[in-house]
C-alpha positions, 0 to 999 in steps of 0.5 A: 822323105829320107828312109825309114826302117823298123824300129820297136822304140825311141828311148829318150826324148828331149823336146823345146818348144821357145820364142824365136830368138832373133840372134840366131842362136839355138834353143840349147847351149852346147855345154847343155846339150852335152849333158842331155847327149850322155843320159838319152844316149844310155837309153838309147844307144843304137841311133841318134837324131835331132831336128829344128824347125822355126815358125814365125815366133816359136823355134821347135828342137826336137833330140831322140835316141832309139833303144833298136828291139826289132829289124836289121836296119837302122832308123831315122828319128825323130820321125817326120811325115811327108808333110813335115810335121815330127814326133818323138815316141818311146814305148810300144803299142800293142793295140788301138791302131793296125799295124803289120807284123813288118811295120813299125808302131810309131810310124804308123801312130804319126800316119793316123795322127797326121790324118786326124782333125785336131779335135780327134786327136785325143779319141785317137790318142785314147784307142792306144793300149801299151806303154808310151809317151810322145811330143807330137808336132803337127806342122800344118796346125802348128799345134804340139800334143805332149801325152803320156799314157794313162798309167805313165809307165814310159818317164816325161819330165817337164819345165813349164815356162817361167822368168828364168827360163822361158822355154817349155821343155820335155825330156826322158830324163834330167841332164848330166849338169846345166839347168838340170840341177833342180834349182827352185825355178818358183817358190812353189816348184822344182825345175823339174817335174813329173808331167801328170799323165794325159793328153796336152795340146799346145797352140802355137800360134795362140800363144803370145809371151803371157799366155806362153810363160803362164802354161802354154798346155791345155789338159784334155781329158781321155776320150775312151769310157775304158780309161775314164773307168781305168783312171777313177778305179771303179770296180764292177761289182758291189759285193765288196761290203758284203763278202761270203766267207773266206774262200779256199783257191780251190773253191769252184766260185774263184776258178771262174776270175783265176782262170779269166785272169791267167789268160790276160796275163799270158797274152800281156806277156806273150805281147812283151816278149814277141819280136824282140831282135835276136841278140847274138851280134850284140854279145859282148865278147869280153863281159862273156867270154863267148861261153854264156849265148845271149837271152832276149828276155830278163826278169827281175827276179826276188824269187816271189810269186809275182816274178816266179809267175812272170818267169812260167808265163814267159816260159810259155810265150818264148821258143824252146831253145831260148834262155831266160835271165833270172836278174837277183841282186843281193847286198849281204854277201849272198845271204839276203832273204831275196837271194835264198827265195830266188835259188829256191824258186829257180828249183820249182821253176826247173820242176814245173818247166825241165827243158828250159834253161834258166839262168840264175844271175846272181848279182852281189853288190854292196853299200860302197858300190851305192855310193860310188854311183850316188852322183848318177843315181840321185840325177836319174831319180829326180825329180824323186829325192827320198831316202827310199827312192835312192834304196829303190833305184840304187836296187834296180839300177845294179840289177838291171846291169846283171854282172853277177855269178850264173847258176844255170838250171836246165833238165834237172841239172844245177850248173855253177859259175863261179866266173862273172858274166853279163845278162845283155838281155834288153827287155826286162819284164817287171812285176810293178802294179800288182802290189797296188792292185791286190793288196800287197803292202803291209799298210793296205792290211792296217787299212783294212783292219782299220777301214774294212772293204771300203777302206782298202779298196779306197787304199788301192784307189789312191796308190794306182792313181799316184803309181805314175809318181811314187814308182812308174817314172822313177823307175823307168829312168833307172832302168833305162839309163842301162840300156834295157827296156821295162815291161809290165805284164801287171799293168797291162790295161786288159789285165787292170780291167779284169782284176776291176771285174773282180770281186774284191774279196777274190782279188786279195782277203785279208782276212787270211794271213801274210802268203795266203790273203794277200793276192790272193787271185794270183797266187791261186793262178800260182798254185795252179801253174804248177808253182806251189812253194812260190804261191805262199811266199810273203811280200817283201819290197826290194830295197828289204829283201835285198838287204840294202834298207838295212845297210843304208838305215843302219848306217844313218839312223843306227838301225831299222827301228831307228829308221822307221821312228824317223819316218827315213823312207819318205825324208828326202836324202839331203835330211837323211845326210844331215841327220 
């Protein structure tokens, strides 16, 4: 067995499973196989490894790279069992299975998977809380288990055999160039796709060329009666139909579910900032002149009251001495909605948490920068394709690079420079979720003026069931792809569970206006933390507050109004060109 050490996560995945090719030849081309090295080699910069193995019909390549959050040695991937069976893993597992505080999660997962009977292996999969995906090879069964955790907060695309190719592949990420290019492999779907999340199992030696080519992976369902409440959404009470009049924060009947969820809220956080590597001897000398010591953690930063909450819990989970990175990237000179909240909320910050220092990045960019990097940006969000997409991951993606100005915040002194520096913070934590959870779009009040209780809670319902789709995928490529690692606090499974055992009228009352019914729940834990301003600001999604909608649709439709009559957002971004 070669060594193992410590390792918190592999990044990118690439997995082929084929009938054995009698020329000898391997599952993957070399021009091909470069164009997979450079996209999983940005998530995961710090080791590579391949592995290929062949039983008598089907060969097995397995290709991973490790984004390295913890310990000082190198790791060994793809992981491989005394037994010989492999696995790949990207993401976290923060309970479900034991594992030492000097162990590594994913090798201890492939030492319970390799003692679990097959047919347990789903129960198994089920006690798993975190975010994760994973291509499990069990060499003694010959059976692959593909899963993807219940929210598909880690990206798993997939090509499902067909005539033009056979092979059945599962990959972090679209390659650069090759058969990644999206070309219509059947009338009714793309090359690629978003695997749906849940647990597949594959067995080989059952899989003649018909039954490969037809879909080789059965769908199992989740084995836990959390998850099964988890994925259908089903909230505990009934009261939603008959709410009591509309409740003030400070009322003794909401503290009860405010308090209840500030505390899954800080062990959610304290979990996602906890045995991060400390980061000096990956400063780069150059992007910071050695001036600017490196932060472990970085938040995306609109200055709102989910980042801002993000921020404080933060705060409390991190050592004292540590910076935190505020990432805020702005695409009108400085002048966006999103920059102004974010510099007025690293002022409430400073109130609330004096002797922390917080760093403001403050990150212009600019619709030409979009544009110079639209060939990338377009071959990590697929397979998404839209006009809003391309808003979105174009927002994120210069974000999470954090090359900006630095407004430093630390004892009531505001500090400015002018100079560039480079957040090289890896762990992003991200306020995703929590929007589709407490009723923070502007249709979820159409819904409800139109359907009541019953029809926004049928809104919430359907947008955390294609949350794994529309955002969660996408958006991990994007980030990814720079070398940092997305948390989400707001979608941890504890913190979903608490926000289904409240009343809905707690959660988000609409009856109340923009900034004060809309999350209503966590802006009353806002409030009670100290962050009075930040708890009534009003939701605008990124590619708005940032300002790049704006310069996008005027430059394609003449204007937002323009825009919005095309119904631009959900146009794919070949129409938008054409238009």
């Amino acid at each position: 067995r070669r060594g193992r050490r410590r390792c918190d996560a592999m990044c990118g995945i690439l997995f082929a499973l084929s009938t054995r090719r009698l020329d000898g030849n391997d599952a993957f081309a070399k021009e091909e196989m470069d164009g997979w090295k450079d996209v999983l080699y940005a998530r995961g910069p710090d080791e590579q490894g391949a592995a290929r193995r062949c039983t008598d019909a089907h060969e097995l390549c397995f290709w991973t790279t490790v984004l390295q959050l913890r310990g000082k040695n190198n790791v060994c991937v793809p992981l491989e069992s005394e037994a010989g069976s492999l696995m790949a893993f990207n993401g976290q597992i923060f309970d479900g299975i034991d594992v030492e505080s000097d162990e590594n999660d994913a090798e201890r997962l492939l030492q319970e998977l390799e003692k679990t009977e097959s047919e347990q292996v789903p129960r198994l999969l089920s006690k798993l809380r975190g975010p994760w995906s994973l291509v499990y090879w069990n060499k003694e069964n010959n059976v692959v288990w593909i899963a993807r955790d219940l929210l598909g907060r880690r990206s798993l695309l997939i090509h499902r055999p067909d005539e033009q190719d056979p092979r059945l592949i599962c990959t972090s990420v679209m390659p650069r160039h090759g058969n990644g290019n999206c070309t219509p492999a059947s009338p009714t779907r793309s090359y690629w796709e978003e695997l749906p999340t849940g647990i597949y199992r594959c067995d080989i030696d059952s899989s003649n060329m018909e039954q490969f080519r037809a879909d080789p992976l059965v769908r199992l369902p989740w084995a836990s009666e959390e998850l099964e409440r988890l994925e259908s959404w089903r909230r505990t009470d009934d009261e939603g139909s008959h709410p009591p009049p509309a409740l003030d924060g400070q009322d003794e009947g909401a503290r009860p579910y405010m308090e209840a969820l500030l505390q899954r809220l800080r062990t959610a956080v304290r979990h996602r900032v906890s045995c991060v590597r400390p980061r000096q001897h990956w400063l780069d000398p150059q992007a910071n002149d050695g001036t600017l010591p490196p932060s472990e953690v970085a938040i995306m930063f609109s200055g709102g009251v989910d980042s801002a909450l993000l921020a404080f819990l933060a705060h409390e989970a991190i050592a004292p001495h540590a910076p935190i990175d505020l990432l805020n990237v702005c695409f009108a000179d400085g002048e966006s909605p999103d920059r102004r909240s974010a510099e007025e909320a690293l002022v409430e910050l400073m109130s609330v948490a004096p002797s922390r220092e917080w760093r403001l990045f403050e990150i212009d960019s600019s619709l030409s920068e979009v544009d110079r990097n639209r060939t990338r940006l377009m071959q990590l969000l697929a397979p998404s394709d839209t006009h809003m997409d391309l808003n979105i991951g174009a927002a994120l993606w210069i974000a999470a690079g954090g090359r900006g100005r630095v407004c430093i915040g630390k004892d009531g002194q505001l500090t400015f420079r002018e100079e560039t520096h480079v957040s090289v913070a890896r762990v992003l934590l991200v306020g995703h979720g929590i929007d589709e959870q407490c009723a923070g779009y502007g249709r979820h009040r159409t819904r409800f003026r139109n359907g009541g209780w019953t029809g926004l809670e049928d809104e919430l319902r359907l947008d955390m069931a294609r949350l794994w789709k529309r955002n969660l995928g996408r958006d991990d490529r994007v980030l990814s792809d720079r070398g940092k690692e997305a948390r989400h606090p707001y979608l941890d499974e504890s913190v979903v569970q608490q926000l289904l055992d409240t009343p809905l009228w707690m959660v988000a009352d609409l009856r109340h206006p923009p900034g004060v019914g809309d999350k209503c729940l966590l802006r009353w834990c806002a409030h009670h933390v100290g962050l009075v301003r930040c708890s009534t600001r009003t939701k605008r999604a990124i590619q708005f507050g940032t300002c790049l909608a704006k310069q996008s649709n005027a430059r394609a439709y003449g204007s937002n109004r323009a825009a919005n009559l095309a119904k631009a957002g959900s146009s794919s971004v070949s129409h938008v060109d054409a238009v």
